[in-house]
Structure formats: C-alpha cells, structure tokens
N, C-alpha and C positions, 0 to 999 in steps of 0.2 A: 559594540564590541570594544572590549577595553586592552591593548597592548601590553603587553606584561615585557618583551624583549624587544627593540624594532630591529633591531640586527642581526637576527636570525635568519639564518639560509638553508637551504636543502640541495642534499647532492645529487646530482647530475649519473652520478654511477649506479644509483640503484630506486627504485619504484618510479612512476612516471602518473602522470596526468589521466585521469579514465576514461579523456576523449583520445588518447595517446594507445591505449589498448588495443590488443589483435581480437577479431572477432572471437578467436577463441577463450580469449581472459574475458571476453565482456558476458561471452557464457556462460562462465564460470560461476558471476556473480552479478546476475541480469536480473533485467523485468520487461516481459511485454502484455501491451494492451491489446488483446482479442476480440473482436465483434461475433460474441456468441450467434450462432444461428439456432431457429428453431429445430428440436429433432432430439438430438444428444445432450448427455446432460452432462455438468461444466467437469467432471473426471474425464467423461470421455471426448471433450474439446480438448482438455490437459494432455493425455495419450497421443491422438494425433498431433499436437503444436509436437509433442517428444518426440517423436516417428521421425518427423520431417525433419528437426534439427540433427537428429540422430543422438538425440542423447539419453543418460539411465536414466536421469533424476531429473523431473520439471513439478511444480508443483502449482496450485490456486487458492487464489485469497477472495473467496467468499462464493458458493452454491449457489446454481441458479436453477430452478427446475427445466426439463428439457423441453417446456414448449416455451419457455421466456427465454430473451435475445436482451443482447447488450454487452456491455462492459465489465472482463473477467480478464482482470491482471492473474498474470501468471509468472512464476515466481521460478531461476532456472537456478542452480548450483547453490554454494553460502546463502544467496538471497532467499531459499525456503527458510531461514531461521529465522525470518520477519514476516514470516506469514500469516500469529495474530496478531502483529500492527496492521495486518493489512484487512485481515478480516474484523477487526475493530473499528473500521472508517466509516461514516455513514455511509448512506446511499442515497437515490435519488429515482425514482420509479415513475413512467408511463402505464398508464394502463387503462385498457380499455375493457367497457362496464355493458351487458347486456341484460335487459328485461322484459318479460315477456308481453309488455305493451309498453306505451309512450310513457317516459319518464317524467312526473310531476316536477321540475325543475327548483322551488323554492322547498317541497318537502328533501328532494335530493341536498340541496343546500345546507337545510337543517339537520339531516342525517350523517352530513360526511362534516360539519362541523363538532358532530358529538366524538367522534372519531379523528381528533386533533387535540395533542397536548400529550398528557402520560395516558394508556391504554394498555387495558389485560389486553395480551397477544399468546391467541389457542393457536398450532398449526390444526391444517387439516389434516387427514390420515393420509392423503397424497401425497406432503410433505417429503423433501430430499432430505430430511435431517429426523432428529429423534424428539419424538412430540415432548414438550415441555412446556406450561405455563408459566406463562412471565410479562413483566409490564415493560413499555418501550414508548419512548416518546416519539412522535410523528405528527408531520406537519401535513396534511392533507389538502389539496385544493382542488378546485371542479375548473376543470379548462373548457370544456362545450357539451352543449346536448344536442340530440341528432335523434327524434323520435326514440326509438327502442337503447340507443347506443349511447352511451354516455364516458368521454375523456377526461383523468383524473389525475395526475400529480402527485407523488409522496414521499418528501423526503422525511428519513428515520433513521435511528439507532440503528445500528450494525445486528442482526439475529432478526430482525422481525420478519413475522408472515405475512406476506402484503398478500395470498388466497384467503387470507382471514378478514381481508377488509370487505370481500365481497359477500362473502358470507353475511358479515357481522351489519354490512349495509340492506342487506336482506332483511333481517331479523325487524330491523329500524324503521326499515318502509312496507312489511307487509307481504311481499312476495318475495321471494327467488332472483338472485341476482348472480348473471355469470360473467367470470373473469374470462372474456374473448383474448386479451392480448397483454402480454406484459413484458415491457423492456425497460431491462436497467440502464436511464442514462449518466450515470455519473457513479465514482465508488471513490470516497478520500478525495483525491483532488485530480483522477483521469476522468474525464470523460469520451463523450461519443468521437469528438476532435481527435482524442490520444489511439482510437485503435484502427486496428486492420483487421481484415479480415485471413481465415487460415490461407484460405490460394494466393492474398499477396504475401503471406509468409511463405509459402513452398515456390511462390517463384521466386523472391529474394533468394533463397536458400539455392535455388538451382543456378542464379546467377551469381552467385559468391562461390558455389562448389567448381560447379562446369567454366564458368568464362573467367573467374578470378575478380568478378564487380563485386567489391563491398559496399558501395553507395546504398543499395537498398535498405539490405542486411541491416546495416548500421543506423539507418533510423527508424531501425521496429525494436534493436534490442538497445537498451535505454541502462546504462551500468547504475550499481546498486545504491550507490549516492544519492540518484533521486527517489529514490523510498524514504528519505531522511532527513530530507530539506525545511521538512517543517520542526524538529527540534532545535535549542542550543544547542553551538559549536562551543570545543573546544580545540583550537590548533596547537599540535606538539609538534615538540621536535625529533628529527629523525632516530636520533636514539631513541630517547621515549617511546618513539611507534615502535620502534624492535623490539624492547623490553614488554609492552604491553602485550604484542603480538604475541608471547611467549607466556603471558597469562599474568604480568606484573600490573602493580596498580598504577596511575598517571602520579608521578610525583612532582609536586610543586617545583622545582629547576626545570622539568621537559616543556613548562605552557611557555607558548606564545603570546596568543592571546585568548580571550577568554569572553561568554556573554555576559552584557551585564545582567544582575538584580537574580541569581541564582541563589538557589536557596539546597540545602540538604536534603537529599532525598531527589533532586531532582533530575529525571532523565538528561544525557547529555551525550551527544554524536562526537567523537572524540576523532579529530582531521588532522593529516599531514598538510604540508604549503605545497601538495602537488593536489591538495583535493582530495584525497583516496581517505574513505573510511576506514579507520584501525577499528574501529569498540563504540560498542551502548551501553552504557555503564550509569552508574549513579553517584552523585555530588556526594562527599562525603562532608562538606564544609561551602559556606557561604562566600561569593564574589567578593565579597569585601574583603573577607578573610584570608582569601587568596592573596588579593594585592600585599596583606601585611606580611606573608609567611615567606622563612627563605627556607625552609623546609618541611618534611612531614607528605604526608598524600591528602589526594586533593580530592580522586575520585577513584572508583574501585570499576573492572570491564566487568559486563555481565556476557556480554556478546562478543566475540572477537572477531571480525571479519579477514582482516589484515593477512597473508599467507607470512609464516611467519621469519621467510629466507626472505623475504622482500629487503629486510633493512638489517643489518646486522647486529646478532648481541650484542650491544654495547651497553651491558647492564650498568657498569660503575659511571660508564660516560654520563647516561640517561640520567642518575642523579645529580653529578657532580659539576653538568653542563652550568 
C-alpha cells in the first residue's frame, strides 16, 4: 500500500466502523454462511433464512440442488449487488460415487483423471439451472473406495455440474454410476468452518429480538466488507466518500492511500479509514500515475454501496482537499 497523505483523519461525527454497526445496518448490507440441508433447494433455504430475519429482500450466491448440503452464502440488503462476485468463486465438492458392484480402483483412477483439467460440462435434465453446454476446469481427486461406494473431491469453476461427473464417470468405466451424496464444502474463500445452520440462525434471532443478546446474531451476520477483502484498496477521504456516494468519480486529492502495481482497467474496492466500503469501480489510470497527478480522476464507481447521507456533500471539498 503506497500513502499518498499520512495526515489524513476522519470524523468522528459521521459513519463509523462495521464492527461498530447496529444489527440492523449490518442487515442492511450483510452476508451469511448457511449449512444447506438436504430436502429444499437453496431459494427455498434463502426464503426461510428471510422468514426468520424478518426481512423482504435476502438473496444466494450460487445453486445447489435440494438433495446436496453445504456452503450457501447468502446475500442480505446492498450486499445482493455482488451476488455474481459471489457466484463467480470456485467451489470445492464432496461426493459420494455408487456402483453396481465393486469399484476397480486403478480403472476408477484412470477415469476420474480423464476428468481433470478443462472439460465439456453437459447438465443433466435434473439440473436447478437451464441446461447449457460448456467447458470448466476441474480438478478431480479419489479420496477412498469402499466396495460399491467410492469418495471423490472436486474442486472447479463457478457453473459446473458436478451430476455430470457421475454420469460422465459411467460412460468411462462401462456401467452406471450414481451420485449418492453431495456437499459443497468450500464457495470463494467460506467454508464448512464459516456456516451455521438455519435453527442456529432462528435462535440467534430469538435471542437478539426477545432477550436483547446480540452476541450470537453478530457472529453469523458478517458486514459487507468481507465479500471484498480479496481486491485492491483504495482509501479516501471523507469528502470523496460523500461525493462518490452520490455517484461522482474518486478524484486524485480524495486518496489516501492507494495499492501498489495497479493498472487501468482494474477492479478496485474504494474504503473510508473507518473501513466501510463506498464503491467497486474501475482504475481509470496507473499507481504510478497517481503518485505523479495533483489532479484529474483516478477511478470511476461502478457499484456504490456507501448510503449516501453517511458523509456529507462535500463536492468542492472532495476535490480541493
């Protein structure tokens, strides 16, 4: 991170910290991690997580068919506007492999290696989504065999049919192969660690409505910052987040500081020094370039997250700072 002002401060009168948020602002612009169960399929996990919190709008960042269980971020107020960041994350798959007699272990080997690297991916007509052929890279590995049953590993691109791998391991070894079990343990960077299940949400929620404890509450809904933690930062100042809030571009006087070795064109998470994401926007101009300019725009918002009374217009300040 390269300092562009070291004397820059933020005021005390207006936005705040996200660990500083009322459970209600953290809904506003949240994420939680769900431990799908078998049964419902991840809409209707999404409807009851909504039910419970009591709110209109929750949303999910990536389908899972309703007999596979796992890891289904769910996406609650602003935070639906990155929901294909979220369904763009790999994934990471358990599943278990049945056949109708004992698994040749070395031909399985060599079938589920032909099935790693780039691969046409057919859904089946079962499919939660709308059948489309397409290729996706995956990395497939055999975790144990057990007579008929065989465990199997897959991490891949974000859209792939992992019913298609059983299928397609069929085809390879000669018989019929079926997908008994499948859970997603990993999506981007949550995994099985990161979730709860729906009853430890709805007692959280009873104990935050009914007794006034947010302790629970507060470590299942996770504010919108961390959906974002894996791009460059750029921190501005307090004006600048006002202005941008209100749809202006970041101008070269609002940075703080800046990441290095950015280039044009390239995604960037644009921070107050309280932490709270303003905008995802795009580099209009190179880090170096920055350091040399004492005016001009730097980067244009695509996203704006920021509410935009947080910080005040301070359109003239924001550049003149």
């Amino acid at each position: 991170m390269i300092t562009i002002e070291s004397d820059a401060k933020t005021s005390a009168a207006h936005g705040c910290s996200p660990n500083e948020r009322s459970v209600e602002e953290l809904l506003e612009a949240g994420m939680i991690v769900i431990d799908k169960p078998p049964g419902p399929n991840s809409h209707q996990v999404s409807a009851w997580a909504r039910d419970i919190l009591g709110m209109e709008k929750l949303g999910h960042g990536g389908t899972l068919d309703p007999f596979a269980t796992g890891v289904l971020v769910l996406l609650s107020g602003r935070a639906m506007r990155l929901t294909k960041k979220v369904l763009a994350h790999d994934k990471t798959y358990v599943g278990v492999l049945r056949a109708p007699s004992n698994f040749n272990q070395e031909a399985l080997e060599r079938a589920i290696a032909q099935l790693s690297g780039q691969v046409y991916n057919v859904p089946p007509e079962v499919s939660a989504v709308k059948i489309q052929v397409r290729s996706r890279n995956m990395e497939t590995t055999l975790i144990d065999v057990d007579g008929r049953d065989a465990a199997i590993q897959v991490t891949c691109e974000a859209g792939t049919y992992i019913r298609t791998l059983a299928r397609d391991l069929g085809l390879l070894l000669g018989h019929p192969i079926e997908l008994k079990e499948l859970r997603r343990t990993k999506s981007g960077r949550y995994s099985e660690s990161h979730c709860v299940t729906l009853q430890d949400l709805k007692d959280a929620v009873w104990l935050w409505k009914e007794k006034g404890e947010e302790q629970a509450i507060r470590k299942i809904v996770a504010p919108i910052e961390s959906l974002v933690v894996d791009l460059p930062a750029v921190v501005v100042k307090d004006g600048a987040a006002g202005a941008i809030a209100h749809g202006a571009p970041l101008m070269r006087p609002g940075i703080i500081s800046i990441e290095e070795n950015l280039e044009r064109g390239d995604t960037v998470r644009m921070m107050t020094l309280k932490g709270e994401l303003v905008s995802m926007g795009a580099m209009l101009t190179r880090t170096e370039m920055v350091q040399e300019m004492e005016s001009g725009e730097v980067a244009r918002p695509e996203l704006v997250f920021l509410p935009p009374e947080t910080y005040p217009r301070a359109w003239k300040k924001a550049q003149d700072e």
